[in-house]
C-alpha positions in Angstrom: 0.0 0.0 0.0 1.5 3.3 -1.4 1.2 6.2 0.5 -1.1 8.0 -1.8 -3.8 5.1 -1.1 -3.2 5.3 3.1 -4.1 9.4 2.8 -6.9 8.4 1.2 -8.8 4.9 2.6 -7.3 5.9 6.6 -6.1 9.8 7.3 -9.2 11.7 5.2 -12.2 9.4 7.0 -10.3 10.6 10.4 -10.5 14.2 9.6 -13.3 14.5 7.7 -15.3 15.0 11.0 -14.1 17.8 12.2 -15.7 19.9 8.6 -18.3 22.1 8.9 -20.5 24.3 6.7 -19.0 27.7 6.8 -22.2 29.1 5.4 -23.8 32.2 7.0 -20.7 33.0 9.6 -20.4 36.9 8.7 -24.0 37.4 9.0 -23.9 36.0 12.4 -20.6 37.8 13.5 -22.3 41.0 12.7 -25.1 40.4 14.4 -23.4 39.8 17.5 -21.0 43.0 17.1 -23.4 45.3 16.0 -24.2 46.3 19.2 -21.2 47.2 19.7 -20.8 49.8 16.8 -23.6 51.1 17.4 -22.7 52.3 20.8 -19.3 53.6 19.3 -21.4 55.2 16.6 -23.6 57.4 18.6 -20.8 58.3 21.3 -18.7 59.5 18.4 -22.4 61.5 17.7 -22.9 62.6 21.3 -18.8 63.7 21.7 -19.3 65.4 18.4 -22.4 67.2 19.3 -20.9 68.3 23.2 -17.9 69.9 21.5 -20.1 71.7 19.5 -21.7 73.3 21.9 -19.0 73.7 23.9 -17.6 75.9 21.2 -20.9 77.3 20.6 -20.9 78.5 24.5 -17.5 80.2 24.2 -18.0 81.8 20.6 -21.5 83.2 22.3 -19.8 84.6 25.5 -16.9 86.4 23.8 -19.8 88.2 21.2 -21.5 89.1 24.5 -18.8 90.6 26.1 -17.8 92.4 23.2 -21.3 93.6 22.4 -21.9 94.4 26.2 -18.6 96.9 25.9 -19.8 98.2 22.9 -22.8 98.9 24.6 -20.8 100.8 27.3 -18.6 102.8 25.3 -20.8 103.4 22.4 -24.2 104.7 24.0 -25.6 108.5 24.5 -23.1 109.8 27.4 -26.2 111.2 29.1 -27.4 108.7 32.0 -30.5 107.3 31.8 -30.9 108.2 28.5 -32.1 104.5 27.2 -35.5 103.5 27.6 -35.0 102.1 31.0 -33.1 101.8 34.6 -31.2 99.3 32.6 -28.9 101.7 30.8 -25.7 100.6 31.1 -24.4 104.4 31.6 -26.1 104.3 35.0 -24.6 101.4 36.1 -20.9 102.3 34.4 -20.9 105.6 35.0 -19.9 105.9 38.9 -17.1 103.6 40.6 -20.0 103.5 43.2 -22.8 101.8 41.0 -19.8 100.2 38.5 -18.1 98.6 41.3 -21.3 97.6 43.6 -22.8 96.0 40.5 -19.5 94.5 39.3 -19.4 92.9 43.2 -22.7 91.7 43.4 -22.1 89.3 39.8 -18.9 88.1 40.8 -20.1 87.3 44.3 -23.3 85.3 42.3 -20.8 83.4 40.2 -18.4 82.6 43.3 -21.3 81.3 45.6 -21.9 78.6 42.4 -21.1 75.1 43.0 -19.8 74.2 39.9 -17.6 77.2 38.7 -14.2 75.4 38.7 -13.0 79.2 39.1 -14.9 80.0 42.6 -11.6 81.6 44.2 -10.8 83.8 41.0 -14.5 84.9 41.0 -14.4 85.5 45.1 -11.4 87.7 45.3 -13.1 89.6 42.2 -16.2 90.5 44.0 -13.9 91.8 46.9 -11.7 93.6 44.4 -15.2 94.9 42.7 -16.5 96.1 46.2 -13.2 97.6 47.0 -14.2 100.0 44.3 -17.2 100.8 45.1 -15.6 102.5 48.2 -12.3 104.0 47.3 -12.7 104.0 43.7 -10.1 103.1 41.5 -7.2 103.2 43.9 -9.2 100.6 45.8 -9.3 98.3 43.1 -5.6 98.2 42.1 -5.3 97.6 45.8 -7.4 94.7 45.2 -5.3 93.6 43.1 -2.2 93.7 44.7 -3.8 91.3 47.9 -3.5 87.9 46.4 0.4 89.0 45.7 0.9 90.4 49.4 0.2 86.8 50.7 2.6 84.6 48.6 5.7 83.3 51.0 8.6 86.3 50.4 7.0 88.3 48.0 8.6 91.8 47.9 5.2 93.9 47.5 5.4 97.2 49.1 3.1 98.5 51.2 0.1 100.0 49.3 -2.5 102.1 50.5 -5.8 103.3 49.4 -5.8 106.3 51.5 -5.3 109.3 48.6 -3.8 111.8 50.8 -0.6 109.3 51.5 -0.5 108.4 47.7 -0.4 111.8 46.6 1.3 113.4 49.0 0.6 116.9 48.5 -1.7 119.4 50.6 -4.0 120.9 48.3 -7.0 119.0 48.3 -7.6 120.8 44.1 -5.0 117.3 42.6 -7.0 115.2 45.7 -10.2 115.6 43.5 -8.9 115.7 40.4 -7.3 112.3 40.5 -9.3 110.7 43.4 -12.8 109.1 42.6 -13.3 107.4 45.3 -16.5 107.9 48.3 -14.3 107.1 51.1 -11.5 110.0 51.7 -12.9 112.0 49.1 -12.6 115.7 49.2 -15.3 117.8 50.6 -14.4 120.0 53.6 -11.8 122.7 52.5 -12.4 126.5 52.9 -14.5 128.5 50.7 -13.4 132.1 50.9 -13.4 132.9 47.6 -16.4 134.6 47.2 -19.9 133.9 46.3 -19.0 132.3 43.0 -16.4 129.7 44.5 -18.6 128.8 47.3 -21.2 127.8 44.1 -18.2 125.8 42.3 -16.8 124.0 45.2 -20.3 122.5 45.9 -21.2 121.4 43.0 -17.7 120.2 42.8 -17.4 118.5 45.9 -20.7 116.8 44.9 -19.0 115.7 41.4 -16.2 114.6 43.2 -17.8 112.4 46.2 -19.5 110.5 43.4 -16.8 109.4 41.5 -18.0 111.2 38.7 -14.8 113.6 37.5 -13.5 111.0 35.1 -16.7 110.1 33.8 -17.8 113.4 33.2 -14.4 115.1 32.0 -12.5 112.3 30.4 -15.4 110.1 29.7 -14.2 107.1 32.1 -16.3 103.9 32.6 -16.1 101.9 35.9 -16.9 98.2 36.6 -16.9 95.2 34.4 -19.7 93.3 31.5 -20.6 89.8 32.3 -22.0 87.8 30.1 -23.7 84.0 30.1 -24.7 81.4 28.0 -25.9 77.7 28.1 -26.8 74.6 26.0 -28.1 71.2 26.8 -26.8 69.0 24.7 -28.8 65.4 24.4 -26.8 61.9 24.4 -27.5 59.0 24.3 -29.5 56.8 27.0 -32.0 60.0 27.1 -29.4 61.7 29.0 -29.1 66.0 28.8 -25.5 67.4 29.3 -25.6 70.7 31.1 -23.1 72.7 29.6 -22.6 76.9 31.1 -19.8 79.5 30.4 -19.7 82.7 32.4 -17.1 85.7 31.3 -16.2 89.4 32.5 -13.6 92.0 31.4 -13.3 95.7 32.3 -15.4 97.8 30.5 -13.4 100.6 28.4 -13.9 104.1 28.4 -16.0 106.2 26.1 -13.9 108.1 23.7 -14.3 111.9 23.9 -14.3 113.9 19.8 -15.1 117.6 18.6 -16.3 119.9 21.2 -16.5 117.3 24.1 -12.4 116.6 24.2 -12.0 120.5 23.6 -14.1 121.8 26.4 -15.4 118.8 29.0 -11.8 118.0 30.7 -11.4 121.8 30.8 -14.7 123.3 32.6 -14.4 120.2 34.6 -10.8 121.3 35.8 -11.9 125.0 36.0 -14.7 123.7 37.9 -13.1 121.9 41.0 -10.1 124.4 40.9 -12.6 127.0 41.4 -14.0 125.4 44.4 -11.0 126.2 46.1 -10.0 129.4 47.7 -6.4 130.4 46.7 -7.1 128.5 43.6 -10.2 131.2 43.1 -8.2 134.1 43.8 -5.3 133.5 41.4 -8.5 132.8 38.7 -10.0 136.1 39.5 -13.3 134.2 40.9 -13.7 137.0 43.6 -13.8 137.4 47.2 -10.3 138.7 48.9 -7.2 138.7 46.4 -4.8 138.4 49.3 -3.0 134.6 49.3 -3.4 132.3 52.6 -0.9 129.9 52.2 1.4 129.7 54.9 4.4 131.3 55.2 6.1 133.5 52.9 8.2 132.3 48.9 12.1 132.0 49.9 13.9 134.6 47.7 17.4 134.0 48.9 19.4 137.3 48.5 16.7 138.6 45.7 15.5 142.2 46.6 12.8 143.9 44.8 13.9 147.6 45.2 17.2 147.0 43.6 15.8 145.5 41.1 16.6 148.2 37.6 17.5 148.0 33.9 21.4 148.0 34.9 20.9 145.1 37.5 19.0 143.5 35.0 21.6 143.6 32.1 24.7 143.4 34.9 22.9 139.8 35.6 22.3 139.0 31.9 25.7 139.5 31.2 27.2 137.6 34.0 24.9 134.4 32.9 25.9 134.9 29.3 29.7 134.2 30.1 29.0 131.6 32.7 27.5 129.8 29.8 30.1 130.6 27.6 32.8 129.2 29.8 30.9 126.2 30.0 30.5 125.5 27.0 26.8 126.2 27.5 
């Protein structure tokens, strides 16, 4: 027996039990992983759909904060000239109603349990509400806080009282620069006359407001928030709640023509004229005579020598001072 004749009559009868009909195996393997693409198919459809309105959130909340600037900086100047309490120049226009406002939102958005940034928006509201009271000196102190308590920082001391950061002892640059309720300026002399006693209360009510920059350089106070949210449906009947919040400093309201020429000026000649040397040296009546303490140090000047051949004697001496100099 050739070997041909054993694979035939012994080895195939062995093995030809272990064939089978192959017919129908993809249908069945299909069946039993469709599942499984399906579920892959629709999270690929329900990732797809959260990212888009993820993006949709953010794309929204930058267009509102731009158009709630806009709204700031681009409005009538006049408060409460919209159709309702809602104009934002009433709530922009003082650091007191910009800050408070500013404070309050921040606050909301800190107290919320799932704002990842609940710190930020806390020491915000307290930087807000530091405005409110000492205007805008208050907030860059607010600022400075979270530096002051980092191990060896090298922050210098920083103050909100206006009298230490300016440093000078008319209180005329006090209102000027200060906008501020606490520390504000409202209790110097009015001896001017009749005309600065008018000025330096309407000025120190301008002042105590906050209103100066607003009114002669067209400032803006506090921030624009803005919100948006989608719900985005997955699979299993399940809703994803998805919410964006935003804020940034509103800008100020650009000043043109007439405005730029003649607001920062009258609002200068305004708070100037509220005080009394200040009124005197503007010819706003009331006694000419100067109070300030003390008298100008002259050194070895005297007025009665003073003539044409001192005059040119001096001239002369300066002229080759210079000239030896090289001046």
């Amino acid at each position: 027996m050739n070997i041909g004749t054993i694979r035939n009559k012994v080895l195939r009868p062995l093995f030809i039990g272990f064939q089978r009909d192959e017919d129908g195996a993809a249908l069945t393997e299909m069946v039993m992983t469709l599942p499984i693409w399906i579920l892959m198919l629709g999270g690929i459809i329900s990732l797809g759909r959260l990212g888009m309105n993820t993006t949709s959130n953010q794309l929204d909340v930058q267009t509102g904060l731009w158009d709630g600037v806009f709204e700031v900086s681009a409005t009538d100047d006049s408060p409460g000239s919209g159709d309702s309490s809602s104009d934002p120049q009433w709530v922009h226009f003082t650091p007191i109603s910009g800050g408070a406002a500013a404070a309050y939102e921040s606050g909301t958005l800190a107290g919320m349990s799932q704002n990842p940034n609940q710190i930020i928006d806390g020491v915000n509201s307290a930087t807000m509400g530091a405005m409110a009271v000492t205007g805008t000196l208050g907030e860059s102190y607010g600022r400075t806080l979270p530096l002051q308590v980092v191990p060896g920082h090298t922050m210098p001391d920083v103050t909100t009282d206006p009298d230490d950061v300016l440093q000078v002892g008319s209180p005329y640059p006090k209102k000027v620069t200060y906008d501020g309720v606490l520390n504000s300026s409202t209790d110097y002399n009015t001896g001017g006359g009749w005309l600065s006693t008018v000025t330096n209360a309407i000025g120190n009510v301008v002042a105590s407001a906050g209103m100066v920059g607003s009114l002669g350089a067209g400032i803006r106070y506090g921030e624009v928030y803005t919100e948006s949210n989608y719900d985005t449906d997955v699979m299993f009947n399940v809703t994803i709640p998805a919410s964006a919040h935003a804020n940034i400093l509103v800008a100020p309201k650009p000043m043109t023509g007439n405005d730029a020429k003649w607001r920062p000026f009258l609002m200068n000649r305004l708070l100037a004229g509220g005080e009394e040397n200040y009124s005197k040296m503007m010819r706003f009546g009331g006694d000419p005579s100067w109070d300030a303490e003390g008298s100008p140090d002259t050194g070895d000047f005297d007025a009665d020598e003073l003539d044409a051949d001192t005059i040119n004697d001096k001239a002369d001496e300066i002229k080759e001072q210079n000239a030896e100099g090289g001046g």
